[in-house]
C-alpha positions as CSV (number, residue, x, y, z in Angstrom):
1,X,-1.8,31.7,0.7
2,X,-2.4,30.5,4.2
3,X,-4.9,33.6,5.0
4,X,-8.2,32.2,5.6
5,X,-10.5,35.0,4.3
6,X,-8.1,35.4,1.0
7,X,-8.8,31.8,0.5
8,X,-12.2,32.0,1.0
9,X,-12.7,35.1,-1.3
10,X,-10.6,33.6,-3.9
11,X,-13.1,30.3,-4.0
12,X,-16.3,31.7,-3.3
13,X,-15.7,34.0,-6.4
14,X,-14.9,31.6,-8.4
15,X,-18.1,29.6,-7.5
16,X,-19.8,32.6,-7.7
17,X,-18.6,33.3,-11.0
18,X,-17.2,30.5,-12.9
19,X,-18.8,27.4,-10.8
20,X,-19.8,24.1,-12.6
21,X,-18.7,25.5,-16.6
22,X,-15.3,24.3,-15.6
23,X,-15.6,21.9,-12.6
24,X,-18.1,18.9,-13.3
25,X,-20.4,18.9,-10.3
26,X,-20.4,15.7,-8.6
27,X,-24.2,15.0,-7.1
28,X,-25.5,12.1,-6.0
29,X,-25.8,8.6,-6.2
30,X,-22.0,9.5,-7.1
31,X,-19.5,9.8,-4.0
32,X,-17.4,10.8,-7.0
33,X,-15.2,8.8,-10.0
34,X,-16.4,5.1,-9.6
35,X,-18.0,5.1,-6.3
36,X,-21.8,5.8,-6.2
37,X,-24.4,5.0,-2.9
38,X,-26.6,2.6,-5.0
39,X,-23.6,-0.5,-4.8
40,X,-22.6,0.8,-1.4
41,X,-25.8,2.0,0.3
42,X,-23.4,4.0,2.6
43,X,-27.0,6.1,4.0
44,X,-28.9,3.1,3.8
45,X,-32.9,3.7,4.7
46,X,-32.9,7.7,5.3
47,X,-36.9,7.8,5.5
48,X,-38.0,10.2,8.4
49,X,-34.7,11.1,8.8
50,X,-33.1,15.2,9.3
51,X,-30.3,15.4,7.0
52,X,-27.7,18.5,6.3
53,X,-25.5,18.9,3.3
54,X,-22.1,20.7,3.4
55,X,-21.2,22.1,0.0
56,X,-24.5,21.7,-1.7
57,X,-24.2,23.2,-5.0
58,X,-26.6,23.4,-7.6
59,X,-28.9,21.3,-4.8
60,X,-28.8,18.0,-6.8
61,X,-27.8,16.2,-3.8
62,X,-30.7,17.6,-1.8
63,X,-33.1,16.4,-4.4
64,X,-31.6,12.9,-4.1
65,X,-32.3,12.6,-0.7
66,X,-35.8,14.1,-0.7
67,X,-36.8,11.8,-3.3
68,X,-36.0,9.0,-0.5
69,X,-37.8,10.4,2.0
70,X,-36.0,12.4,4.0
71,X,-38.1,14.4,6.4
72,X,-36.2,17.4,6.7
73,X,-33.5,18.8,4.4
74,X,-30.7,22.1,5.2
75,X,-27.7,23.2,3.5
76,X,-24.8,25.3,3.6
77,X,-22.4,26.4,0.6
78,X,-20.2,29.3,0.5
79,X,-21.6,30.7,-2.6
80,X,-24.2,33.0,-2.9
81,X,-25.0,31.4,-6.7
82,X,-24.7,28.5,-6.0
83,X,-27.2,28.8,-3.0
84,X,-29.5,30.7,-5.8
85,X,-28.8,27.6,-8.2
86,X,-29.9,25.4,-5.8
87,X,-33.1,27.1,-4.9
88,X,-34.1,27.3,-8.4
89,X,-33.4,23.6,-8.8
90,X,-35.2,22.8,-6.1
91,X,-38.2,25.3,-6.5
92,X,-38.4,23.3,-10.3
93,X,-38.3,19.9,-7.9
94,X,-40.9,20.9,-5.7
95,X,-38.6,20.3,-2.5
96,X,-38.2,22.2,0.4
97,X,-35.0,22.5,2.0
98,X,-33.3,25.5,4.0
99,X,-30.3,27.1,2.5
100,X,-27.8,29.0,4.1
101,X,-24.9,31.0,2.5
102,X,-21.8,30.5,4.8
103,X,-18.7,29.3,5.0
104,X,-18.6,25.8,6.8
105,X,-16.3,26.7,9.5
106,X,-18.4,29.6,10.7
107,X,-21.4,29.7,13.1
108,X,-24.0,30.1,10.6
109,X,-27.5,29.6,12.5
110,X,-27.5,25.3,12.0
111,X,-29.1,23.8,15.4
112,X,-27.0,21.5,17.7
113,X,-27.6,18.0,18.3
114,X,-30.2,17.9,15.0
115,X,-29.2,15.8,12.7
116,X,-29.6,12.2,11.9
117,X,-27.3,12.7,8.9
118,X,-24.8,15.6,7.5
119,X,-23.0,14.8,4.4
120,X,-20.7,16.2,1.4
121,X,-20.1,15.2,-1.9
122,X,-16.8,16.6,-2.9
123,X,-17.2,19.4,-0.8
124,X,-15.4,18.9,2.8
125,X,-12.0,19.6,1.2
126,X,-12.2,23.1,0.6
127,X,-12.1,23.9,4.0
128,X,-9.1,25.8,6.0
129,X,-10.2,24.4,9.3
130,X,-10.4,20.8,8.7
131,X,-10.5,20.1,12.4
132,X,-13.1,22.9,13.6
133,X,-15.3,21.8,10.5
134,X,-15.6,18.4,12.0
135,X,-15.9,19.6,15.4
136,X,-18.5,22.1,14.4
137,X,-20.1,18.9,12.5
138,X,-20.3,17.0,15.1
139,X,-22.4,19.7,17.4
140,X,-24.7,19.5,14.2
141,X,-25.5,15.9,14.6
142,X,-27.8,14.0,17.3
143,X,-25.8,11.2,19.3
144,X,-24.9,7.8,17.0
145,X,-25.5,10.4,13.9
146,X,-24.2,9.8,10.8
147,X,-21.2,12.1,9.0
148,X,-20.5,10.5,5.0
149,X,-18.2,13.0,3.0
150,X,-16.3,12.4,0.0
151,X,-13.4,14.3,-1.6
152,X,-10.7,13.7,-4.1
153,X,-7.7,10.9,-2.9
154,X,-4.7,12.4,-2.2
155,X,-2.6,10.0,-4.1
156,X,-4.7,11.0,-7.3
157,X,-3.6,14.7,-6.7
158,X,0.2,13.8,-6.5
159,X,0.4,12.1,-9.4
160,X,0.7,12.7,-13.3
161,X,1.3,10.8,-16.3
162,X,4.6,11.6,-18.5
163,X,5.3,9.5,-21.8
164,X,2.8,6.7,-20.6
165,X,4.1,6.4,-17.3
166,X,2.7,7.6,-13.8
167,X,5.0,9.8,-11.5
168,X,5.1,12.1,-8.5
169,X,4.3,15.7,-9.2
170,X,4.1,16.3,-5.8
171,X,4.9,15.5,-2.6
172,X,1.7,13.3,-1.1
173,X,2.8,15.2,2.8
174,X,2.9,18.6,1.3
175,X,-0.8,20.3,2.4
176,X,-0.1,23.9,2.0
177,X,-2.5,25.6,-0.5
178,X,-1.4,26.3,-4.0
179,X,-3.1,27.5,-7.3
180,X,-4.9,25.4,-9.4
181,X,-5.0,25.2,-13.3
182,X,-8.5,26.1,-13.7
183,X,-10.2,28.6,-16.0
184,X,-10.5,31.7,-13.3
185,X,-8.1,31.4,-9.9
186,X,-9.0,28.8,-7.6
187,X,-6.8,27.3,-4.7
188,X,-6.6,23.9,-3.1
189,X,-4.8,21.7,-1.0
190,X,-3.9,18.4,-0.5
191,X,-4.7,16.7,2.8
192,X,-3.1,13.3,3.5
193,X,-5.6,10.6,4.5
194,X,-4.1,10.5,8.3
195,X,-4.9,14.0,8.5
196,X,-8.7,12.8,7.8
197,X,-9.0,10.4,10.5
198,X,-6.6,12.2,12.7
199,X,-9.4,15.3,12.8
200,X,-12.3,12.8,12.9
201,X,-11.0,11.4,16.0
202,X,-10.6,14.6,17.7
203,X,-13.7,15.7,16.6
204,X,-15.0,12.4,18.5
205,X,-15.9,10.3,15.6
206,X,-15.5,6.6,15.0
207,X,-14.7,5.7,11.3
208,X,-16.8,3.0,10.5
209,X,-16.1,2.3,6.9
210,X,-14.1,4.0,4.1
211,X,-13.7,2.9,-0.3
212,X,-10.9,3.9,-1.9
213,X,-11.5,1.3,-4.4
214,X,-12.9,1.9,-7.5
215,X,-16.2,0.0,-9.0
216,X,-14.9,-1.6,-12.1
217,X,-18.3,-2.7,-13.7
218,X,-18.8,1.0,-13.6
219,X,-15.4,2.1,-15.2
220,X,-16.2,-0.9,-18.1
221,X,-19.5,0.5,-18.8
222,X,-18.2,4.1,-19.9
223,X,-18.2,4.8,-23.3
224,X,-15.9,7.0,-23.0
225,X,-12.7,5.5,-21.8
226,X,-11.1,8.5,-20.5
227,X,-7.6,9.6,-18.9
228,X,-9.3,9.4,-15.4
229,X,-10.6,5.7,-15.9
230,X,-6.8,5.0,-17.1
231,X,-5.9,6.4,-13.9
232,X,-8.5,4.8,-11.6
233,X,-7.1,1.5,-12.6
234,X,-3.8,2.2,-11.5
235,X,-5.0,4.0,-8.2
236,X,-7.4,5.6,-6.3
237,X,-9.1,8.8,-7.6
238,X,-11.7,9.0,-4.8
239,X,-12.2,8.4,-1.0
240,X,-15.0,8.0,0.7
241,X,-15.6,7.6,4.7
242,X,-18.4,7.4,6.8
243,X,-18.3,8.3,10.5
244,X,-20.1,8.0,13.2
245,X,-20.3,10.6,16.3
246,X,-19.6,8.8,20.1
247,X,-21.1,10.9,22.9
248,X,-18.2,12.7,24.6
């Protein structure tokens, strides 16, 4: 399971195929569960500003951001439907962004030293080179840019509820890839949060905030109280950090 092209083959068919009708996409203002950018205005003022997307999806994100004024808009996703999801979307939108079908660890044609801002919404973790993504990140963005990424908390993945109690399923340092119970094959893996900040650092980022917490005005206004806002008050379901790149 540790062979990076099965892995990406394995996912991009499934987000080719399958995609969103099992997997709730997760778009902006939402980081993900409980955490959105209008309470913690993690981009603040973005007007005039180049911004890149890692793991766009169906392009909702993109639209977000135009509709603040960004000046410029790209995106990467390893899907070829999801890249043609996002197109449509946008095309309805009227926004303009440029797409590119790659995997983010690979040299894909995105200029150096560009960016004001490149972000991902419950995207980054799919990666099997955590540490050249962030590297080849950080070439994306200008000096003082911005990197915001989000991703399911670890702790969340290791953890299960049996007879109205929560215990480990898991081992929270186990990161080796594994299946997940999805409809169609998928496969994940767990990173711990040290592993994170460990490849920001290398990468030459400074972590200059990150919520784990989870907005509870948010989780008392659903409707629907569900198994994950059960969960959500017991721990964290969601991280979110935002870096910033030093010049090296």
């Amino acid at each position: 399971m540790e062979d990076k092209n099965a892995i990406h083959k394995t996912n991009s068919f499934y987000w080719d195929t399958k995609g969103n009708d099992f997997l709730r996409a997760i778009v902006l203002p939402y980081y993900g569960a409980f955490i959105s950018e209008e309470k913690y205005q993690l981009f603040g003022d973005i007007s005039g500003k180049k911004l890149l997307e890692i793991g766009c999806g169906n392009g909702q994100s993109l639209q977000y951001q135009a509709e603040r004024n960004a000046s410029e808009l790209w995106a990467v996703d390893i899907s070829e439907r999801q890249i043609e999801k996002a197109a449509q979307h946008l095309e309805l939108s009227g926004v303009s962004a440029k797409l590119i079908c790659s995997a983010m660890e690979e040299e894909c044609g995105i200029p150096e030293e560009y960016f004001d801002y490149v972000y991902s919404i419950y995207a980054i973790g799919w990666t099997t080179d955590l540490e050249g993504t962030f590297c080849r990140i950080a070439s994306y963005l200008k000096k003082d840019g911005v990197f915001i990424f989000s991703w399911s908390h670890p702790i969340h993945r290791c953890v299960t509820e049996d007879n109205g109690r929560f215990v480990f399923k898991k081992s929270y340092f186990d990161e080796a890839w594994y299946p997940v119970a999805v409809e169609g094959e998928l496969l994940l893996a767990d990173r711990k949060l040290s592993t994170y900040v460990n490849a920001l650092a290398k990468a030459g980022f400074v972590v200059e905030q990150m919520i784990e917490q989870n907005d509870g005005e948010m989780m008392q206004s659903m409707e629907d109280k569900s198994d994950l806002a059960y969960r959500a008050k017991m721990f964290p379901v969601t991280f979110v950090i935002k870096a910033r790149k030093l010049q090296i």
